[in-house]
Each structure stands twice: as C-alpha cells, then as structure tokens.
C-alpha positions in Angstrom: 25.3 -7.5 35.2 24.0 -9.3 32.2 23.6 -12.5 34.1 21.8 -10.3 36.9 19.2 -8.8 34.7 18.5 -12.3 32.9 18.0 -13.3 36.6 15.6 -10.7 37.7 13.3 -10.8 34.3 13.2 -14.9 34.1 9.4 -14.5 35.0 8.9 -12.0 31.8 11.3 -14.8 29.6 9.5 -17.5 30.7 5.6 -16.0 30.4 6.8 -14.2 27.0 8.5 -17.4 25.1 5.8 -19.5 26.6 3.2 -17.5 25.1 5.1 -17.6 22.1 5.4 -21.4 22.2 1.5 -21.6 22.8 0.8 -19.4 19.9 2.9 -21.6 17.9 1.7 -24.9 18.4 -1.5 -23.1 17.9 -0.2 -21.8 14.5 0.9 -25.3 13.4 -1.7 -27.9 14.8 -4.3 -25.5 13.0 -2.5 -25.3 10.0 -1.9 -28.6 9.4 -5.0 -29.7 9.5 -6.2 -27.2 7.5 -3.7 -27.9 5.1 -5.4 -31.8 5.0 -8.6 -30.5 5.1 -8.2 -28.1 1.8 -6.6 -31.1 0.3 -9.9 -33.3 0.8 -12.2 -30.5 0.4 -10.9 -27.5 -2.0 -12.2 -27.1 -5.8 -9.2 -26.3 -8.1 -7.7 -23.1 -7.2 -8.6 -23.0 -3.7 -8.3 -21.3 -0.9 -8.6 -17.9 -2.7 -10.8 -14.8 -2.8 -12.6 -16.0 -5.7 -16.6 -17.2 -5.9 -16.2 -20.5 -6.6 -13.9 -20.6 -3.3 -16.7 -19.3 -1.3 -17.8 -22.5 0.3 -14.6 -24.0 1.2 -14.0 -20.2 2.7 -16.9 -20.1 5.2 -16.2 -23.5 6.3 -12.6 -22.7 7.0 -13.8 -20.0 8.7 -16.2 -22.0 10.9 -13.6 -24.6 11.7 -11.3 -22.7 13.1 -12.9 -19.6 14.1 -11.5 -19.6 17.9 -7.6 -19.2 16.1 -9.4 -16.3 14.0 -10.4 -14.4 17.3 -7.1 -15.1 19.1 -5.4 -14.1 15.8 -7.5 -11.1 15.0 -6.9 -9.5 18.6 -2.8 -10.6 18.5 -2.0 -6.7 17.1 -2.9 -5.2 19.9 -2.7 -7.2 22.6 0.7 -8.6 22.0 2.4 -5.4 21.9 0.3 -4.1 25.0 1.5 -7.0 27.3 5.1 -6.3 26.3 4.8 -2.8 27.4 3.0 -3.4 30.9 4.9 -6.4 31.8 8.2 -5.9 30.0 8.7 -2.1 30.4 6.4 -0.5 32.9 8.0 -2.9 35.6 11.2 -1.9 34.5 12.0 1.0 36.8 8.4 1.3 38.3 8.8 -1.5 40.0 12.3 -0.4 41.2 11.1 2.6 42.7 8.0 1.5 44.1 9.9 -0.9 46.3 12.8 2.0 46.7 15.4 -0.8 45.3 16.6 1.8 43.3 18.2 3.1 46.6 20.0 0.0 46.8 21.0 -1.2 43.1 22.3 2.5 42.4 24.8 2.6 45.3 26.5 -0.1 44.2 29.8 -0.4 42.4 28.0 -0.5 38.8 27.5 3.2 37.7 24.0 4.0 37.0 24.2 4.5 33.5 25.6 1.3 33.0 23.1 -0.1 34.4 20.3 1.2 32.4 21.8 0.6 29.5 22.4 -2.7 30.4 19.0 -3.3 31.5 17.3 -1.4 28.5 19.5 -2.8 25.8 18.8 -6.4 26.6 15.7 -6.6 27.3 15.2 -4.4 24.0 16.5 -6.8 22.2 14.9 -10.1 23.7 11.7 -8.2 22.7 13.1 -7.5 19.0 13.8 -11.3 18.8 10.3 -12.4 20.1 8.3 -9.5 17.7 10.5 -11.4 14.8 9.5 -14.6 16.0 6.0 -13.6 15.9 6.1 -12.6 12.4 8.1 -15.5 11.2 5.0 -17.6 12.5 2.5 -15.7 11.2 3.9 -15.7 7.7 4.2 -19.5 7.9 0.8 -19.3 8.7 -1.4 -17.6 6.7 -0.8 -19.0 3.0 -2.1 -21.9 4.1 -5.6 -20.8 4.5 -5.5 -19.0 0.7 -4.8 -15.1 2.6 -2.5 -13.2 0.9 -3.9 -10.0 2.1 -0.8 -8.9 4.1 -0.7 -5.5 2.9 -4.8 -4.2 2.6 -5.2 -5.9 6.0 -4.1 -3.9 8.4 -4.1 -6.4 11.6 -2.0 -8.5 9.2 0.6 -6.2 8.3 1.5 -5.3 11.8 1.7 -8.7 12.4 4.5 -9.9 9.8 7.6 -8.1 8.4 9.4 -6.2 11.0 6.4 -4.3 12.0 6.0 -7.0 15.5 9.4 -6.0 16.3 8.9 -2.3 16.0 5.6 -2.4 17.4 6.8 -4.6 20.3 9.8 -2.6 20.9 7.9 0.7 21.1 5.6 -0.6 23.5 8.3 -1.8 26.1 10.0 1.6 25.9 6.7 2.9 26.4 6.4 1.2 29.4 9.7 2.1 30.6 9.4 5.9 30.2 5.8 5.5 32.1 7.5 3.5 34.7 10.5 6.1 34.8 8.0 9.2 35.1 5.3 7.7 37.2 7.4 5.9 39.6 4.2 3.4 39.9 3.7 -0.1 37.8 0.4 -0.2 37.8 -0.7 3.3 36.5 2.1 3.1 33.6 0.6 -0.3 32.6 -2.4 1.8 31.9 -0.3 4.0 30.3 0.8 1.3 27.5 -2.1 0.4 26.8 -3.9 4.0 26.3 -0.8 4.4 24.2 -0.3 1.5 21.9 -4.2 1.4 21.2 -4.0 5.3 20.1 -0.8 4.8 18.1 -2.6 1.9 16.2 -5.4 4.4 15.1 -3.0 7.3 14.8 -0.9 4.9 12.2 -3.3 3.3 10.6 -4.5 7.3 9.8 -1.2 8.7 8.5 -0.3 5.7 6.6 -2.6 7.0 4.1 0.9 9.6 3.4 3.1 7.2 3.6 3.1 7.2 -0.5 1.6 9.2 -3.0 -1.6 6.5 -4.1 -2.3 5.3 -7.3 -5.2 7.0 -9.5 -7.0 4.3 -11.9 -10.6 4.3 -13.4 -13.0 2.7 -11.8 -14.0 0.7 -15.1 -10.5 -1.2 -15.1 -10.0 -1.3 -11.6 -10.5 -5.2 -10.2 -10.1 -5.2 -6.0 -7.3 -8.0 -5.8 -8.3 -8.1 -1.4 -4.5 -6.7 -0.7 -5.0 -3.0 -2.0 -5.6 -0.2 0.8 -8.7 2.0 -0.8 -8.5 5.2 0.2 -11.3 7.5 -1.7 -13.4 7.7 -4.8 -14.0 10.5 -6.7 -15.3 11.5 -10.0 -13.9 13.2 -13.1 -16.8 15.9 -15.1 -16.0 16.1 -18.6 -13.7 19.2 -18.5 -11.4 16.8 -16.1 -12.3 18.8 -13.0 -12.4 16.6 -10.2 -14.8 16.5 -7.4 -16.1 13.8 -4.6 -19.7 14.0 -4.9 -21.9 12.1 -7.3 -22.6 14.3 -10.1 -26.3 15.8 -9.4 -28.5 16.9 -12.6 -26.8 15.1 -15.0 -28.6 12.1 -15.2 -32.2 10.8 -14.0 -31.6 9.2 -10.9 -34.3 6.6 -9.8 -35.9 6.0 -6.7 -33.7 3.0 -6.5 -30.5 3.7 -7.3 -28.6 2.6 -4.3 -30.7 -0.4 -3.7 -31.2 -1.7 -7.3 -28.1 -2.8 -9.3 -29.9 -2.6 -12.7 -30.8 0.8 -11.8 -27.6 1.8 -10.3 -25.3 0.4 -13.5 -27.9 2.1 -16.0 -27.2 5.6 -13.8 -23.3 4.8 -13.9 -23.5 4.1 -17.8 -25.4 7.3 -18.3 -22.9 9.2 -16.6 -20.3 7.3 -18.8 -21.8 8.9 -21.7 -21.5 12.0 -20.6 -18.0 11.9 -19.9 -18.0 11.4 -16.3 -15.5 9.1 -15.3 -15.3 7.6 -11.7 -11.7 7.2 -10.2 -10.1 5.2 -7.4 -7.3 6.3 -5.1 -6.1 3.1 -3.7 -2.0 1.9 -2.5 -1.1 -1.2 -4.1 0.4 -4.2 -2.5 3.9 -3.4 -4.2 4.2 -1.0 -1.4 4.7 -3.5 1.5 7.9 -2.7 2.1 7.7 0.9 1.8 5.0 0.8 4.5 6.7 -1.8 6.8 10.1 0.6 7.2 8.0 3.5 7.2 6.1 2.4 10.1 8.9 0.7 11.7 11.5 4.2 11.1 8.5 6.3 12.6 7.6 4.3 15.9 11.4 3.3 16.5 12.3 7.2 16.2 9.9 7.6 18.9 10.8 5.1 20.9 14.4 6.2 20.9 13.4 10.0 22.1 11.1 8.6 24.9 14.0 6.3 25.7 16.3 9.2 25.9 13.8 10.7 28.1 13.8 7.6 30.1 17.2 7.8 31.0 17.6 11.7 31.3 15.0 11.3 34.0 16.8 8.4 35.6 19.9 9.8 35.7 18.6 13.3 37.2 16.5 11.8 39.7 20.1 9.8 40.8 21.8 13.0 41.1 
C-alpha cells in the first residue's frame, strides 16, 4: 500500500522536491554572491537597517530584485500549490475517474486506505514545508534581514509555520476533493481558502499576546516589532486614540512640516499628554509560530475528520 501510493503521487514528488531544489539553488547562488558582494562593498556594520547602510541596501535590492519577487510571493503560492496539486487530487481525482469503484473493492479496507494515503503524503508535505524554512533561514541573514517576526511573509516562511501552512493547505484540498467530487473546482477551493486564512491570521494574530505599552518618546522601531496602534494619554491618564484637539495651536502644517509637527508634539508634552505605542516584540516569535501552527493544524485535523467521515459514508 505504501509502495502503491508512492507510485501513484511520483508526479507530485518529483514537481514538489524539484521546485524545492530550484528554490534552493536559487537561495544559495544568490546568497553567495551576495555574501562576496557585501564583502567588497559594505561600510562597517553592514547590511543593517541603519542610514549609513542605506546605499549598500538599495543596491542589494536592485541586484537581486527577481529573488525578492519570487521570494515575496513564496507565502502564498507555495502553500496554494500544495493544496491544488497535493490534496484536491487526492480523492477528486479518484472519483472523477470512478477509480474509487475499483481501489475500494479490493482486499485493503477503505479506511486503511485513506489513512494510508492521507498520513503519508501529510507527512512528505511536513518534511518539504521544513525544508522550506530551513532554506529560508539560511538565507536571509546574509542580506542584513533580521525581521523574521514584524514581517509577516517572513514569518510564515521559517519556523514551523511552512509546515503548518503547507499541511493545512493539502488537507484543504483533500476535504474539497472529498466534498466536491471534482479536481478542478476544489483547486479553486484551496486557493480562495489559503489566501483568506492568510488575511484572517494575519488579523487575529494581533490576540495572540497581550502587546506591550511603551511611550512613544523611548520607543526606537528595531524593523522586527509588529505595531499595532497609537494612542495618547491626557493628563488625568485617561486614554483615548485621537490627537488631542484644543490643547495646543496646531499650524496649517502640521502633518507636512516636521519643525511644526515636533513643536506641536512638545507642546502637548508640556501639557502632560503623553503618546503611547502598542506594539509585540520580537521575543514573541515562538509564541506566534506555535500559536499559528496549533490553530491551523486544529483545523486541518477537523476538516480531515470530515474528509474521512464523508469517504467512508459515501463507501457505505
């Protein structure tokens, strides 16, 4: 059975691990010679977020700005193609060419079957999502970004977030396949699906821990902090999200003019206004990643349950 299902998914094996094997060389022709070209090029201290870094930054950026788009779209795209060519296949394929007729009458009990079937393949996909991320974490630090946690892209793309992700997405396709009885349509499915779970999660992750409160005068962005809202603080410690009105003058360009917009801010100071930043810091990584990974693994476990309840109904 193992040897059978290996057999009938060596297309997937070979299209998935040679897409991996792509991105990789990718990953490491680009790297190393960006790692020269820092080496020739970079001030002290560079690649960083800093100023003096700025330069060396943009020209990085030029250099290899056709890995940057393949990179940038890899978190959605990867675990979409799992789920329409890993999972919705799975059992639409089956019964769309009424297989199923066949493969279930044999001596191998049904459920043995779909276990068989989803357990390796789920695991296969596990392996290549942890792949993924063990590339991309090779990856990155050599062009100076560290920003694994504010960046959202990045952070579903190392960890064990590409496993979860890529994992949900096949079971995703499976349970399409298994309801729709149709390949194509539950391709659509998986893609509709993993696009709205990427917003959806990228929403609620704002719960996953309680943020941080720090004034806005000793707050320095580090580029790996999530921001999530400004607010201020009146006097009496009441706190509120609009800009004070009527305390201070306000000129015509406050917005546009930094002189005038610090002199507004230092008036307000004075006053005993005090501007705040709710924000997660980058010491919550892990936090996030199992969070993220508990919640779409959860749900991929119920639709997988569905999966099979429907399979095995539909056999008797």
């Amino acid at each position: 059975m193992i040897w059978l299902t290996f057999r009938q998914h060596r297309a997937q094996l070979v299209v998935t691990f040679g897409m991996l094997l792509v991105l990789g060389v990718m990953f490491l022709v680009s790297g190393l010679e960006a790692a020269g070209y820092i080496a020739e090029h970079a001030p002290a201290g560079c690649p960083s977020l800093a100023l003096v870094c700025g330069d060396l930054n943009a020209a990085l950026s030029d250099r290899y700005q056709m890995v940057y788009n393949v990179y940038g779209w890899l978190p959605i795209v990867a675990p979409a193609l799992v789920g329409a060519f890993w999972g919705a296949p799975l059992l639409g394929r089956e019964y769309e060419r009424g297989t199923n007729r066949l493969v279930w009458t044999q001596s191998v009990p049904v459920g043995r079957w779909l276990a068989v079937k989803l357990g390796l393949i789920a695991a296969v996909v596990a392996a290549a999502g942890l792949l993924m991320s063990a590339m991309v974490s090779l990856w990155r630090p050599v062009f100076g970004r560290h920003d694994v946690f504010g960046n959202v892209g990045t952070f579903n793309m190392v960890g064990v977030a590409p496993a979860a992700w890529w994992l949900f997405a096949f079971v995703v396709g499976a349970a399409a396949g298994a309801l729709l009885r149709r390949t194509l349509p539950a391709m659509a499915v998986v893609v509709a699906v993993v696009a709205i779970a990427t917003m959806g999660l990228f929403k609620l992750s704002a719960y996953y821990a309680e943020p941080t409160r720090v004034d806005a005068r000793e707050w320095r962005y580090t580029g790996d902090q999530r921001l999530l809202r400004n607010a201020w603080l009146d006097p009496a410690g009441n706190e509120t999200e609009e800009t004070p009105q009527g305390v201070c003058p306000r000129g015509t360009d406050v917005g546009r003019s930094s002189a005038e917009q610090d002199a507004f801010l230092r008036c307000l100071s004075g006053k005993g206004y005090r501007q705040i930043v709710y924000l997660h810091e980058p010491t919550q990584f892990w936090r996030f990643q199992l969070t993220e990974a508990a919640l779409l693994l959860t749900t991929a476990g119920a639709l997988g349950a569905v999966t099979v309840s429907r399979v095995l109904r539909r056999k008797a």
